[in-house]
C-alpha positions as CSV (number, residue, x, y, z in Angstrom):
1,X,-98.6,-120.5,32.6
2,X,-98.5,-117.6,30.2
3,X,-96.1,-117.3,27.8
4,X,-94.6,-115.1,25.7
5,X,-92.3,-113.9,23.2
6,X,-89.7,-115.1,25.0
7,X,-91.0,-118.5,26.2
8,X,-88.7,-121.1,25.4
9,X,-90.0,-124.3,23.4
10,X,-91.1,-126.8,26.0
11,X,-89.8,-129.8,23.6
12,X,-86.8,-130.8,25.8
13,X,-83.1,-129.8,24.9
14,X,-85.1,-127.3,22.4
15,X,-83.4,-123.6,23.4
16,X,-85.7,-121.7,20.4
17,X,-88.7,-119.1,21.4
18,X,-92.4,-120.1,20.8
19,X,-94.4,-119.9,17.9
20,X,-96.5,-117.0,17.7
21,X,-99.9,-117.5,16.3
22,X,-101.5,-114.7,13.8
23,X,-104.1,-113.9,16.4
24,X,-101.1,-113.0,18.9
25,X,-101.2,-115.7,21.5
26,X,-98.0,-117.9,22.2
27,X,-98.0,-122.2,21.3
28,X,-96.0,-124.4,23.7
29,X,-93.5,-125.4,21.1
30,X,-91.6,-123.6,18.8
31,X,-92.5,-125.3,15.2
32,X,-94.9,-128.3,13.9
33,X,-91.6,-130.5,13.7
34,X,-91.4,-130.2,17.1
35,X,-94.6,-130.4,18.7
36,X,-94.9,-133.9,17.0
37,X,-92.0,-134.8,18.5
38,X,-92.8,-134.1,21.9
39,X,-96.5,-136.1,21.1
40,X,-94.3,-138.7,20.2
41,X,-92.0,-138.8,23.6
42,X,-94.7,-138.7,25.6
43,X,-96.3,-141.7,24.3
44,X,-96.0,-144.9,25.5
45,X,-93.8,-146.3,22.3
46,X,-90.7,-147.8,23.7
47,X,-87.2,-148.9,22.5
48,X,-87.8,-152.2,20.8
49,X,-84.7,-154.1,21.7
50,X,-84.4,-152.9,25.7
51,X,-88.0,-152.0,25.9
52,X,-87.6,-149.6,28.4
53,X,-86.3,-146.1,27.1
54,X,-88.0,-144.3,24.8
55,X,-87.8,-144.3,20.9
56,X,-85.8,-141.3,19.0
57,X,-87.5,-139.2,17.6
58,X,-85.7,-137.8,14.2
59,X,-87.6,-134.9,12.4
60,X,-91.2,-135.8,14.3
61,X,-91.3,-139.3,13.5
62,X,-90.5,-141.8,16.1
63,X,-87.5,-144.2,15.1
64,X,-87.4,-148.3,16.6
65,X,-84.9,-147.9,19.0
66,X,-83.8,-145.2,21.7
67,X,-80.3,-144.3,20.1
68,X,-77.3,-146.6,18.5
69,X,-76.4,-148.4,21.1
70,X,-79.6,-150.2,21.0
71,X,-79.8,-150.3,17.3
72,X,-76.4,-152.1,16.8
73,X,-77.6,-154.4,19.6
74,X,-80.8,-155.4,17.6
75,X,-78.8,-155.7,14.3
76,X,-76.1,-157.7,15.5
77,X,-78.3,-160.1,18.3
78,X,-76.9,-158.9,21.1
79,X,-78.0,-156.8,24.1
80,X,-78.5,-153.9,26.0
81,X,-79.8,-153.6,29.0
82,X,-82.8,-156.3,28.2
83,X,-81.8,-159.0,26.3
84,X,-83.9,-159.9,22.8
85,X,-85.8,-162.8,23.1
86,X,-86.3,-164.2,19.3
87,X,-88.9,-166.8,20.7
88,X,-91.0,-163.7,20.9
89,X,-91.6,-163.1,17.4
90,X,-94.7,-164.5,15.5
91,X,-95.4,-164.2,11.7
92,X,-97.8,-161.8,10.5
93,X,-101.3,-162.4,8.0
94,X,-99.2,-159.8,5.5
95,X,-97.1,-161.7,2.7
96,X,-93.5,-160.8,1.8
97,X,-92.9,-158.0,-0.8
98,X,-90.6,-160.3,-2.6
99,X,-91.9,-160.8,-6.1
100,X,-92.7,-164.7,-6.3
101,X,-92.9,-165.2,-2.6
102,X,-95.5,-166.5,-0.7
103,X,-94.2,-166.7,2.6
104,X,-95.3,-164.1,5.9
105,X,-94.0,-161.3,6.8
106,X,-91.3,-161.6,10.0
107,X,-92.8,-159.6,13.1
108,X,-91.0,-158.3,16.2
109,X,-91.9,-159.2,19.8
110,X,-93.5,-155.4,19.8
111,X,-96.1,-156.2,17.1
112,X,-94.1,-154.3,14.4
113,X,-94.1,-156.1,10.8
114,X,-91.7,-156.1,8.2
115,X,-92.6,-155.6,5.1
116,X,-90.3,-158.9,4.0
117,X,-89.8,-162.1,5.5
118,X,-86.2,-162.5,6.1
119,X,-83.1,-160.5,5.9
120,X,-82.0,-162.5,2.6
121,X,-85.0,-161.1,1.1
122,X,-84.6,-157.7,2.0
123,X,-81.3,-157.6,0.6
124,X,-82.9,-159.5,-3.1
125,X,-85.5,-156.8,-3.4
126,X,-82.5,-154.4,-3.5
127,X,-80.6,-156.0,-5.6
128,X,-83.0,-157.1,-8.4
129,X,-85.1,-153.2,-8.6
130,X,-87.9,-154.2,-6.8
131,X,-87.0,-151.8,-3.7
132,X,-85.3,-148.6,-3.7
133,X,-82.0,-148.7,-1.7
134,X,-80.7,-146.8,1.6
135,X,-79.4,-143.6,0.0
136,X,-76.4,-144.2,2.6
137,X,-75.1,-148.0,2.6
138,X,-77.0,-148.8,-0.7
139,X,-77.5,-152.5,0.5
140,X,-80.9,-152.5,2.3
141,X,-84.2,-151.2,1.0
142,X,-85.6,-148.0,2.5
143,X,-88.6,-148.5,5.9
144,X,-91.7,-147.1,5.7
145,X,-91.7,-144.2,8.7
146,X,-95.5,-143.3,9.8
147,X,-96.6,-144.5,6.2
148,X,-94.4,-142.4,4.4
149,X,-91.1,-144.0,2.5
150,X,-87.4,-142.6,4.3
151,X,-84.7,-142.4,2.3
152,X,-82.7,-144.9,4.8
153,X,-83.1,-148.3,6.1
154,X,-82.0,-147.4,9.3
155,X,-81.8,-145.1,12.2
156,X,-77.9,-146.0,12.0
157,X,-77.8,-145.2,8.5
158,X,-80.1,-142.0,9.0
159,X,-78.4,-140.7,12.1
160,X,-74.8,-141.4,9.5
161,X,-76.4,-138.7,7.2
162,X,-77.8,-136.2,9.4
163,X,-74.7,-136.2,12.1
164,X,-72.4,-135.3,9.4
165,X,-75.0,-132.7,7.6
166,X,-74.8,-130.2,5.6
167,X,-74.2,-133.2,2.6
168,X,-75.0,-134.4,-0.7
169,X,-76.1,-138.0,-1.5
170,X,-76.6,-138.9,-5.2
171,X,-79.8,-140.8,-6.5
172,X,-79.7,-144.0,-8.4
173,X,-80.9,-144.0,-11.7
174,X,-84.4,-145.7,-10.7
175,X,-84.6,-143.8,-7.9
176,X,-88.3,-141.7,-7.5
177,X,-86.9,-138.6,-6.4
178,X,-84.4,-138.7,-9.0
179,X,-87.3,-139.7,-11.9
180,X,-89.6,-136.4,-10.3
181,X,-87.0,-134.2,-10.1
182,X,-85.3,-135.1,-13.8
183,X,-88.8,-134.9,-15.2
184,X,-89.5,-131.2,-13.8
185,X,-86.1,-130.4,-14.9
186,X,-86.5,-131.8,-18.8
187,X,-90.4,-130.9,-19.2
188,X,-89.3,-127.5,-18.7
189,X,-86.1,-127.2,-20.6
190,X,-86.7,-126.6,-24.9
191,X,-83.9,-128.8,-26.1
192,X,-82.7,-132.2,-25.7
193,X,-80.6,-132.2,-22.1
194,X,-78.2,-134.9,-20.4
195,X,-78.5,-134.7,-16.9
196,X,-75.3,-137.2,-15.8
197,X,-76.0,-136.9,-11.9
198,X,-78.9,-135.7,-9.3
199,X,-77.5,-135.2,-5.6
200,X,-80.6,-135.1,-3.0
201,X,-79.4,-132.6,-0.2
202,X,-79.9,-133.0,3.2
203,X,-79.1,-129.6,5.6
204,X,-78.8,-129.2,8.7
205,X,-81.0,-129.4,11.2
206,X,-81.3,-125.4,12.2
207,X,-82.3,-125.0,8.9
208,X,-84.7,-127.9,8.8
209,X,-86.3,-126.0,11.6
210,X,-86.7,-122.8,10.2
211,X,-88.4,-123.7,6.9
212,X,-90.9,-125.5,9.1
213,X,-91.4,-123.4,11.7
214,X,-92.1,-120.5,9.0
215,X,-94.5,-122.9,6.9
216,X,-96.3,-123.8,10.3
217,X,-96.9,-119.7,10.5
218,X,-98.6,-119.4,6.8
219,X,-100.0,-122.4,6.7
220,X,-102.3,-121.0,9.7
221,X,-102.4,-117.5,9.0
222,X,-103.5,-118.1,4.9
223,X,-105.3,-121.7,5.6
224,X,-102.9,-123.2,2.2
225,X,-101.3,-126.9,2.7
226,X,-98.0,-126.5,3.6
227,X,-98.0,-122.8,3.3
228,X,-98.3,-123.3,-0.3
229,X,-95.0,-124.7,-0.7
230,X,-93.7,-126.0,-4.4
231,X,-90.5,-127.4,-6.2
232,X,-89.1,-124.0,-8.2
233,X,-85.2,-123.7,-9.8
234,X,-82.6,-121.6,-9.0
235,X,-79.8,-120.9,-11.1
236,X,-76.2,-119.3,-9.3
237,X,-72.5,-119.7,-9.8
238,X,-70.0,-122.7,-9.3
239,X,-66.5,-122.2,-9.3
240,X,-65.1,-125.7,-8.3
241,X,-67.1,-129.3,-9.7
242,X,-69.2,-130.2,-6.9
243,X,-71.4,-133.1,-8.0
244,X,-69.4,-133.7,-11.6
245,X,-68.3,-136.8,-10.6
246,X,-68.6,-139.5,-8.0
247,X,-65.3,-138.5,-6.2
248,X,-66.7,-134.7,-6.1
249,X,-68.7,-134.8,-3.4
250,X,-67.2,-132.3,-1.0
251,X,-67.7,-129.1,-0.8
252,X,-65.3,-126.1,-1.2
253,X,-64.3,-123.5,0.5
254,X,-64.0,-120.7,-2.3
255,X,-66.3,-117.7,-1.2
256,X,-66.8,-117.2,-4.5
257,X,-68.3,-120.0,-4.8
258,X,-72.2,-119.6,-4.4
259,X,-73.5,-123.2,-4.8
260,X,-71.6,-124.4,-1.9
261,X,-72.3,-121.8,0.4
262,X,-76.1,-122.0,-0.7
263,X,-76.3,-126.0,0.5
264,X,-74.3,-125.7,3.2
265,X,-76.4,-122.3,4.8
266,X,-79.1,-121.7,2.7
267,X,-80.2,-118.6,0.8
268,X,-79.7,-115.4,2.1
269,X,-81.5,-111.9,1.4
270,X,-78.9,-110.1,2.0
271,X,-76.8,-111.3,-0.9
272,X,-79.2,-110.1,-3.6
273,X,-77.4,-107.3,-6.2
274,X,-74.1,-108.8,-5.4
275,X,-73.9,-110.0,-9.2
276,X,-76.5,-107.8,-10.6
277,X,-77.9,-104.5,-9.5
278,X,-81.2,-105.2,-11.2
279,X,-84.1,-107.2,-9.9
280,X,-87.5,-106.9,-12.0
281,X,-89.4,-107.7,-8.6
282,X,-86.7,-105.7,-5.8
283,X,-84.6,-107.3,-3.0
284,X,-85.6,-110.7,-2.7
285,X,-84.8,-114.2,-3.7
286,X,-85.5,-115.3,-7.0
287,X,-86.6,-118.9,-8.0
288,X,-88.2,-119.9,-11.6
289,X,-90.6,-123.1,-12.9
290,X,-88.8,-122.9,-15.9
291,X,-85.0,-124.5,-15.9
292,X,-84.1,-123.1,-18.7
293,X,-85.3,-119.7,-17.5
294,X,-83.1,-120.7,-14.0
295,X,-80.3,-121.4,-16.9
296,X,-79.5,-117.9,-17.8
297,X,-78.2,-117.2,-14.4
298,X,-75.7,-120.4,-13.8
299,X,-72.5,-119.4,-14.1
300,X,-69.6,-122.5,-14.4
301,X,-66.6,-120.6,-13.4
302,X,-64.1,-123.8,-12.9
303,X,-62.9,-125.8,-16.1
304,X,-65.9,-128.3,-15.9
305,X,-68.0,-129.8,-19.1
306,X,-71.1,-129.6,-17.2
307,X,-73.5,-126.7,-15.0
308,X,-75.0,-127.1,-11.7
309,X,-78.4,-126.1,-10.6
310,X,-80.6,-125.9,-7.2
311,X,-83.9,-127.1,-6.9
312,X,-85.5,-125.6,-3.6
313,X,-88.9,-126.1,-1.7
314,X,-90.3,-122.2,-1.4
315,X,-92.9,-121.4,1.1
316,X,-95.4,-119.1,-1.2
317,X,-98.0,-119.0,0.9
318,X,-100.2,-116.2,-0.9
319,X,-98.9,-115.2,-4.1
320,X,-99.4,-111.4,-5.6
321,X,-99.2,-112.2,-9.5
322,X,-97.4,-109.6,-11.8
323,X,-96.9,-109.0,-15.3
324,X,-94.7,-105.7,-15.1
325,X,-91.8,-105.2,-13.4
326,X,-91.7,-103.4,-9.6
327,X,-87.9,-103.0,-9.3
328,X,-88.4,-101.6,-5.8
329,X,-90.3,-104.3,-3.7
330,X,-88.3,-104.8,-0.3
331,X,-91.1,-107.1,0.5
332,X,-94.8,-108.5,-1.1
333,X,-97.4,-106.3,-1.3
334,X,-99.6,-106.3,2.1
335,X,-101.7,-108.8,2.4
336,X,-99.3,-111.4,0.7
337,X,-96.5,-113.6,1.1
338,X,-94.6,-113.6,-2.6
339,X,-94.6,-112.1,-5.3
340,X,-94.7,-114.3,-8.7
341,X,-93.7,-112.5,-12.0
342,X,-96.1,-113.9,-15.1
343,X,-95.2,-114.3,-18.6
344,X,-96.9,-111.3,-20.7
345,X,-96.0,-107.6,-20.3
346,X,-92.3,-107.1,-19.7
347,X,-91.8,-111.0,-18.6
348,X,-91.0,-113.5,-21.3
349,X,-90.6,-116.2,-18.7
350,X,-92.1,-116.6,-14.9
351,X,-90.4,-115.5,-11.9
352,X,-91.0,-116.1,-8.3
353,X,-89.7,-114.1,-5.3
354,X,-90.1,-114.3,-1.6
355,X,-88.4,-111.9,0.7
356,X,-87.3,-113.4,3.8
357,X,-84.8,-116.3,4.4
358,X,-87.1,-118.8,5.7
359,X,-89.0,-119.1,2.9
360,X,-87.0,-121.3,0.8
361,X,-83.9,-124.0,1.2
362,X,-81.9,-126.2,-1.2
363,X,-83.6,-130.2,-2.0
364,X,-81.7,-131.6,-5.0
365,X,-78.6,-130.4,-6.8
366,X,-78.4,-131.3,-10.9
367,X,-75.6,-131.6,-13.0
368,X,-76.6,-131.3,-16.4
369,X,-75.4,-130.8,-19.9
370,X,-76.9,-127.9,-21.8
371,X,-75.4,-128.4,-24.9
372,X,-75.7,-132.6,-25.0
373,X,-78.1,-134.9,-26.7
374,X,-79.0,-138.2,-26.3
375,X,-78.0,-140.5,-28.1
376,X,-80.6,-143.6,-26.9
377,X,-80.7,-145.1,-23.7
378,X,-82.7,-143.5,-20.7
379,X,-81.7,-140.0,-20.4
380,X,-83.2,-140.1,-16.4
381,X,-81.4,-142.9,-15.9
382,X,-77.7,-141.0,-15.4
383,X,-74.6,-142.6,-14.8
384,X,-74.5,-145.4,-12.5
385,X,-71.8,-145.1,-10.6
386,X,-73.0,-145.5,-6.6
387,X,-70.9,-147.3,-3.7
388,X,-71.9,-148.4,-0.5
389,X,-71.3,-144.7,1.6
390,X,-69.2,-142.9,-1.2
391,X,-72.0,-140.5,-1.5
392,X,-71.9,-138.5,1.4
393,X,-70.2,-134.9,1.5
394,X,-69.8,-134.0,5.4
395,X,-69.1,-130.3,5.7
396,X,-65.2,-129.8,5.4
């Protein structure tokens, strides 16, 4: 078969075009995400509890079960289409994760281990620190998926999130997102900061898709991990209290109002100049290391005692480094993918621009306090105030 530019993705369900490679020729799929995802489908892992369909695969990773019905069915002990058989399950040579216990981990009839022996001790290493908890029903500890740790226990739980996205969920003081991102936000701030709440966001899936498919494209074209993606601030105006409390979690529907329209579609290029007509490095989108250089350009509209700011994952790939302005960039130089503006010269402070959409989406939303201090305590550790699915802002 030959494709072309207008070959559809042969992941089923998947209406995008094909990936086109630098050296011109088409790839069956239309990003990585999805290419690992048809790997997975056509292997022979099956549903665990029917053992027939299967598995769902979510973002490239293969999930237990073939959808919810089956899910429930295994949670609960009951059945669909193939009826569990406990007497199937064995315990493993691996010992519980359970501080202080000795006992083996529990294994399902398919071979997969847990990493804890029983349900009761799932739910303890939650409860006393030793796991981090479902970002959604804040009662089980998170699964390992292909090695790496989800932010969910479930596929129920994850399926909850992602069904309902764009939304916001907010980390737990302990949590290791919420440590990183506090620590990249502090290190780089030059006074004493109280950062009440960090929201991880979670998009939708287009936009998932996008990012990816674009990193896919400079990760092979420049040979950089990832296309040279990294953690950079962004700094734009609120004018409701998104994230303030626990209760404000959903988003508005102000068009003034940049910070909601920013999670719930992403950046956009075309919006650049609409509060300035000045950019030092042209028409594209402007992220910063520095927080308190992303600082200068919040803007707290509502009556609220705190500001709001955007960390994002930005696609660099190939970075063209600057000291002096170029006000009239409508894309990098050739040859490279972004432009990033260096303290010395006219910069007192770095910059970093990329000039197409794709590049760059929301990750974590901070609430902060510019003007606080501490007064003791552990400034990453926030406010507590988390309930079991009180988090989650569906789109409204």
């Amino acid at each position: 078969m030959t494709r072309t530019a207008n070959t559809v993705c042969a992941l089923p369900g998947c209406q995008k075009t094909v990936w086109r490679d630098p050296d011109g020729s088409y790839s069956e799929f239309c990003s990585r995400s999805h290419r690992s995802a048809a790997v997975l489908r056509s292997s022979s892992q099956v549903c665990k509890n029917c053992n027939i369909r299967p598995v769902y695969v979510a973002n490239g990773q293969a999930l237990p079960f073939c959808g919810n019905r089956c899910a429930t069915a295994w949670k609960t002990g009951g059945s669909s289409s193939v009826p569990r058989d406990d007497t199937d399950e064995e315990a493993s040579s691996e010992v519980c994760a359970l501080a202080g216990c000795s006992r083996p981990t529990f294994v399902d009839r398919n071979g997969g281990p847990s990493e804890y022996c029983s349900q009761r001790h799932r739910r303890e290493a939650v409860g006393n620190g030793e796991a981090e908890a479902c970002l959604m029903c804040r009662e089980w500890p998170r699964t390992l998926v292909a090695g790496k740790r989800s932010d969910f226990c479930s596929l129920r739980c994850s399926q909850a999130v992602f069904n309902t996205a764009p939304a916001i969920l907010e980390l737990d003081g302990e949590d290791a997102d919420r440590q990183s991102v506090h620590q990249q936000f502090t290190s780089k701030w030059a006074h004493t900061t109280m950062v009440p709440s960090i929201w991880k966001i979670f998009a939708a899936k287009d936009i998932y898709d996008t990012i990816d498919r674009y990193k896919l494209e400079v990760e092979r074209r420049t040979g950089l991990e990832g296309g040279n993606s990294l953690r950079r601030w962004h700094g734009t105006v609120r004018t409701c209290r998104l994230g303030d409390e626990e209760d404000k979690h959903s988003f508005c529907s102000d068009p003034a109002c940049s910070l909601c329209l920013i999670i719930q579609t992403s950046f956009k290029k075309a919006n650049y100049g609409q509060r300035t007509n000045f950019g030092r490095f042209g028409q594209g989108i402007y992220t910063s290391a520095t927080s308190s250089k992303a600082n200068d350009y919040v803007a707290q509209v509502s009556p609220s005692p705190y500001r709001a700011m955007l960390l994002n994952d930005v696609v660099l790939g190939k970075t063209k480094k600057l000291t002096t302005s170029d006000p009239n960039l409508t894309k990098p130089p050739n040859g490279y993918d972004s432009v990033v503006g260096e303290p010395g010269g006219d910069l007192n402070y770095d910059e970093c621009i990329v000039y197409r959409n794709d590049a760059i989406r929301p990750i974590f939303l901070v609430i902060y306090d510019p003007q606080a201090t501490h007064l003791g305590g552990n400034p990453a550790a926030g406010v507590p105030r988390n309930g079991p699915g009180s988090v989650m802002a569906p789109f409204p």
